[in-house]
C-alpha positions in Angstrom: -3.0 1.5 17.6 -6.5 1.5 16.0 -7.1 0.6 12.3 -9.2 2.9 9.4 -10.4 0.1 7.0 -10.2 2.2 3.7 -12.6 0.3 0.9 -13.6 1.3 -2.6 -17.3 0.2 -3.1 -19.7 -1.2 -5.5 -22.4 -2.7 -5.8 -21.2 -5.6 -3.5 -20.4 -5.5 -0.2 -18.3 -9.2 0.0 -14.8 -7.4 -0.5 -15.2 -5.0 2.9 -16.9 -8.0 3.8 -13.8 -10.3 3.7 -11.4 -7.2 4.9 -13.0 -7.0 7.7 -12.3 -10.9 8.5 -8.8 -10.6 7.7 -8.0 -7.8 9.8 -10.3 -7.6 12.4 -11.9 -4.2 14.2 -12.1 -3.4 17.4 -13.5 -0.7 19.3 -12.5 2.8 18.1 -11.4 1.6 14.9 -13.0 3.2 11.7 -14.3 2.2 8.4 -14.1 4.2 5.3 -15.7 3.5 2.0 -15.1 5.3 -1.2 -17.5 5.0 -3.9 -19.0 6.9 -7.2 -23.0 7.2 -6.8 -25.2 6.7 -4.2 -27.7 4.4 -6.0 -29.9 2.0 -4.5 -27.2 -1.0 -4.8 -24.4 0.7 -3.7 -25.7 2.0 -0.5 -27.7 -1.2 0.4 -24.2 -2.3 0.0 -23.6 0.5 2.4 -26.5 -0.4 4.6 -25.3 -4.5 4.9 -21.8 -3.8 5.8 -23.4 -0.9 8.7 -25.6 -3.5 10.2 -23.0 -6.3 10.3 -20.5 -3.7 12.5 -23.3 -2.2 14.2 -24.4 -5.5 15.4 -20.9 -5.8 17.0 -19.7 -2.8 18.2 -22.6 -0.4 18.3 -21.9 2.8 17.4 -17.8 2.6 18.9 -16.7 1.8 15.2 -17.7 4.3 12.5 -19.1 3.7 9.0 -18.3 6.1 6.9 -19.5 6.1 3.1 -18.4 8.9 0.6 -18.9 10.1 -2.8 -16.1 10.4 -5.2 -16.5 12.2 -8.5 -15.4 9.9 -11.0 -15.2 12.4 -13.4 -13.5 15.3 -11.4 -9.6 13.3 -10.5 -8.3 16.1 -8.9 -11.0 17.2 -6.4 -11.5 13.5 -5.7 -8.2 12.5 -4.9 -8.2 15.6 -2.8 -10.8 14.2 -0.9 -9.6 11.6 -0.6 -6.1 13.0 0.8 -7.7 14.8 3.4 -8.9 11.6 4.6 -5.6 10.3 4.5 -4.3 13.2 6.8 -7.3 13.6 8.8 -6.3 9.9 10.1 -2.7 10.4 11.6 -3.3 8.7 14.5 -4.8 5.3 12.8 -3.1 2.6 10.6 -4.3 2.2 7.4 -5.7 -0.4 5.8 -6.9 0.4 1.9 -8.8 -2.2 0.1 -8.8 -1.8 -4.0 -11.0 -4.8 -4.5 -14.2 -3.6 -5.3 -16.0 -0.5 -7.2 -15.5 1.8 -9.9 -12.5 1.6 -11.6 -11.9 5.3 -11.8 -12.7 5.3 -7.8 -10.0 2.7 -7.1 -7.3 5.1 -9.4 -8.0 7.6 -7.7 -8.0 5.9 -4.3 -4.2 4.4 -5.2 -2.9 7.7 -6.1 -3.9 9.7 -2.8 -2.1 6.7 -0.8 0.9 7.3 -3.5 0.9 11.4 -2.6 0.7 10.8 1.1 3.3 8.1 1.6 2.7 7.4 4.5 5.0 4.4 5.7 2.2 2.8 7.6 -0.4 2.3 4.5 -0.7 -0.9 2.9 -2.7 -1.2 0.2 -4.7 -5.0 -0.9 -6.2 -6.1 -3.9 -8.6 -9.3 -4.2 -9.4 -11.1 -7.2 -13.0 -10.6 -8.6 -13.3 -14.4 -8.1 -11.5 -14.3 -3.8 -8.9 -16.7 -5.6 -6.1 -14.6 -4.5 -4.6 -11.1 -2.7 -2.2 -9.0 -3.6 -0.3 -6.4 -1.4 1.4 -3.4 -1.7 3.4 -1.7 1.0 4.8 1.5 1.7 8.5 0.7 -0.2 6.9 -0.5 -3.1 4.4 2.5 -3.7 7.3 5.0 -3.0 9.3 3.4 -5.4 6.8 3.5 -7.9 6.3 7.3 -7.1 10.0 8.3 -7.0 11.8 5.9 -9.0 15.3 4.8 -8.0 18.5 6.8 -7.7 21.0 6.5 -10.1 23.8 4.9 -7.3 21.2 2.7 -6.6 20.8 1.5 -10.0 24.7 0.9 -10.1 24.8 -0.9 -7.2 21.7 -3.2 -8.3 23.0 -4.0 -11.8 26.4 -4.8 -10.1 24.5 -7.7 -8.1 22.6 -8.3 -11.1 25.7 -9.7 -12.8 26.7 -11.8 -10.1 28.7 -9.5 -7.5 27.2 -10.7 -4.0 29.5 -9.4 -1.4 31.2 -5.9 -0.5 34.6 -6.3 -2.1 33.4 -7.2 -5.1 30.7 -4.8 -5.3 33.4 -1.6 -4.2 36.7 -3.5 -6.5 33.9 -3.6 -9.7 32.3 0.3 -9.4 36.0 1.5 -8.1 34.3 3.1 -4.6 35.3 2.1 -1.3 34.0 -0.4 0.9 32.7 2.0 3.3 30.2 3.7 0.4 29.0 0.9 -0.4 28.0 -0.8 2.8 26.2 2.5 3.2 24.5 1.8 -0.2 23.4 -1.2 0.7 22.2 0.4 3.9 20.0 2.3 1.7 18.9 -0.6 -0.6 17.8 -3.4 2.4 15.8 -0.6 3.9 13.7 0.1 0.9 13.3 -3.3 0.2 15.7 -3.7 -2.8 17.8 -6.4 -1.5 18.1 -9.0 1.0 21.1 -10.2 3.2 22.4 -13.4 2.6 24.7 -13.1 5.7 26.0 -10.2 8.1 29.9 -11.2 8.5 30.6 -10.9 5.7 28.0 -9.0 4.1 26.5 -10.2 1.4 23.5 -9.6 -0.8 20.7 -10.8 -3.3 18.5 -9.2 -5.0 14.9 -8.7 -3.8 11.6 -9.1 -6.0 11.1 -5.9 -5.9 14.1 -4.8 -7.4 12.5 -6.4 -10.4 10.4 -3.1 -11.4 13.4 -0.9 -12.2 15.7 -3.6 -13.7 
């Protein structure tokens, strides 16, 4: 499958930069970069990161740069959606690392409205020490919260009930609703399985935000 490489830019180019050696492009892939004016830094930012791809792959990998309003959320995030759409066919790749912070909101919450299970989103620190991810399960639970079951089912494992019979004897439901809960919470990440036969659970990291 080819990859859009989705980066919010500044006046440096160094975080596409980097991106771009992590993931690697290839032929057909595309490159994205969402940023707030088009002044002389920013677009020989623009200019570098063209060159260095260019030198590569020739015109087979496009370089896209595009204005945001940072003062307009709506019509930019918009934008920004229909960017989001427009590449069905491409996984995703969104870089938060570098530009204006408005730009990088507003970046984050198209990916959040589109939810699509194939975007993962990366920040770098300002000083490359470290990168944080975020995938599709943690930015739809941050859009859509948990369910209530779900919160019973967590809290339950919380105080220290790890396996099916315990989990069903505790909320008074049977076994079969439960495995089927914890279907539900392993697939969005909530939990993790200890073992298979017979089931039992931990909590996951994630689980963490709505605890």
């Amino acid at each position: 499958m080819r990859t859009a490489l989705i980066s919010t830019l500044g006046f440096e180019e160094k975080f596409c930069y980097r991106a771009i050696l992590r993931h690697g492009i290839k032929e057909g892939d595309r490159i994205i970069l969402f940023t707030a004016e088009l002044i002389d830094k920013v677009e020989r930012a623009y200019d570098w990161i063209k060159r260095l791809v260019q030198s590569s792959y020739g015109d087979s990998v496009r370089v896209d740069l595009i204005q945001l309003d940072p003062t307009n959320p709506v019509k930019s995030i918009k934008k920004v959606r229909e960017f989001l759409d427009e590449l069905n066919e491409f996984k995703i790749i969104v870089n938060l690392s570098g530009g204006m912070r408005a730009i990088i909101i507003y970046v984050l919450l198209a990916c959040m409205m589109s939810l699509r299970e194939d975007i993962i989103v990366e920040v770098e620190a300002e000083d490359l020490s470290g990168l944080s991810t975020l995938d599709f399960k943690m930015l739809k639970l941050v859009k859509e919260g948990a369910k209530e079951e779900w919160l019973d089912v967590l809290k339950c494992i919380a105080d220290g009930s790890h396996d099916v019979s315990s989990i069903a004897r505790k909320l008074r439901k049977d076994k079969s609703t439960v495995r089927r809960q914890l279907s539900s919470l392993e697939g969005n990440g909530l939990i993790r399985v200890r073992r298979r036969k017979p089931l039992t659970v931990e909590l996951s990291e994630l689980s963490e935000l709505i605890l």
